[in-house]
N, C-alpha and C positions, 0 to 999 in steps of 0.2 A: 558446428557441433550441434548436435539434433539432442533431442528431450530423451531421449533412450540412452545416450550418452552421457548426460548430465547426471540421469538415473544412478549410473555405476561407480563414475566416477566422483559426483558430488560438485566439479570445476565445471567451470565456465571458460574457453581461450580467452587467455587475456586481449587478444583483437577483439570478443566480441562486444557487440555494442550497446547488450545487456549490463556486460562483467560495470562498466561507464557507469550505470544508473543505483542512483540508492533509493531505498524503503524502509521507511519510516513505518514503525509497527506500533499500534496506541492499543494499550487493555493495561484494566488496575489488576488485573493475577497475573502475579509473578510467574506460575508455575506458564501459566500462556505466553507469555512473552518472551520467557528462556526457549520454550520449544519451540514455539514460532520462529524465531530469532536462529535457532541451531538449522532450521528446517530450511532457509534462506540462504545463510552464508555460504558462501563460495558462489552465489549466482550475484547477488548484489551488494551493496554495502548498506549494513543494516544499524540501522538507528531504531532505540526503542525508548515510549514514556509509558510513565505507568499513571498517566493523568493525562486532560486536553491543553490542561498550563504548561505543563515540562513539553507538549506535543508543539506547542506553538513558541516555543523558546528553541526546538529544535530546527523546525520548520523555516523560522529567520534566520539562524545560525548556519546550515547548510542547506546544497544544493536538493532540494528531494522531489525526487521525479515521482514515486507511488505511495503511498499509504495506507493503508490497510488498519482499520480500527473496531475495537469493538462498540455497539451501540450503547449498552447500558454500563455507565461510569458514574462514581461520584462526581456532583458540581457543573461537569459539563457533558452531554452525551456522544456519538461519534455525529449526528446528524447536526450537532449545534458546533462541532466545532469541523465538520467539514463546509459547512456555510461561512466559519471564517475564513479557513482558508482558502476559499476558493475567490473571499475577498483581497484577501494577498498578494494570492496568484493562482489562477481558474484552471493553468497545464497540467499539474502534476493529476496523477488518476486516483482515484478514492476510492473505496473497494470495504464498505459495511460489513461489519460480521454479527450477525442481531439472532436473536431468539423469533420465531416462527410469531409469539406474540407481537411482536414491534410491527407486525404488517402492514399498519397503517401510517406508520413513520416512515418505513422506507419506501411505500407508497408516494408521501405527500416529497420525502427527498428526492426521487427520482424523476418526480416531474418535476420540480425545482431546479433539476441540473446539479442537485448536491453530492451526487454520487455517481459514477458513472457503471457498478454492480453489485450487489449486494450479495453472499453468503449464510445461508443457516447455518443456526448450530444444531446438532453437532456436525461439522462439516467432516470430510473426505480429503484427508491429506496430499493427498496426489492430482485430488481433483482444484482443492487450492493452490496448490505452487501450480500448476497448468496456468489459473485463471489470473495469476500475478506474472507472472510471465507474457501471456494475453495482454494485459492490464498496461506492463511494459513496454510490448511491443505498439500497444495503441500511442503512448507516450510520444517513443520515436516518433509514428507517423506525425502526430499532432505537432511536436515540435517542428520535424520538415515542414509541415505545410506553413507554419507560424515564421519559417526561416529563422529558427532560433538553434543555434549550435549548441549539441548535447558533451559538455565537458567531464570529461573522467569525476568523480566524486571525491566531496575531501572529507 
């Protein structure tokens, strides 16, 4: 099933090897994380925090292959806590969503290896699910090559 088809229909075949993968969505507004979260579903299985605490209690708790966060949060930022989890476990893809001013954090992240793409705001909805899908599909590879079998999500 191709991106134009996802487009109309919103599903994923349940063979594909995407429908398998969850995404973990981290932003403290609500109002972003219900839309983000609606904009998702039916391609992966979507977990969402509204903090890096509840992010990283998820992140133990199940399998999650992408995440997707925003930079500026209370207490913990996305760039400080993609640096934990990549202490974790460095598979899953990270995918920054920052204000044009953060440039110099997602700078010093990206040569760090804390994120593997970063997003402005105000982003392009279509151009994000493209780049998490992307994101995704990097996952697969990375797991093939790691020889790590990608298990349906729970």
């Amino acid at each position: 099933m191709g991106w134009k088809e996802y487009k109309q229909t919103g599903k994923v075949r349940s063979d594909s090897k995407l429908s398998n993968l969850s995404l973990l969505i981290v932003d403290d507004e609500q109002g972003i994380l219900k839309s983000l979260s609606e904009s998702f579903r039916g391609l992966f299985n979507v977990h969402t925090a509204d903090s890096g605490e509840r992010a990283l209690r998820l992140f133990k708790e199940h399998d999650i292959h992408v995440v997707l966060s925003d930079q500026r949060m209370p207490i913990m930022t996305g760039v400080e806590l993609f640096a934990i989890l990549k202490a974790i476990n460095p598979l899953p893809v990270r995918i920054l969503l920052t204000g044009y001013s953060d440039i110099n954090v997602v700078i010093r992240g990206l040569n760090e290896g804390l994120m593997w793409k970063y997003v402005t705001k105000p982003w392009n909805s279509e151009d994000l699910k493209a780049l998490v899908r992307q994101g995704a599909r990097h996952y697969l590879k990375l797991a093939e090559e790691a020889g790590i079998e990608v298990k349906a999500a729970r």
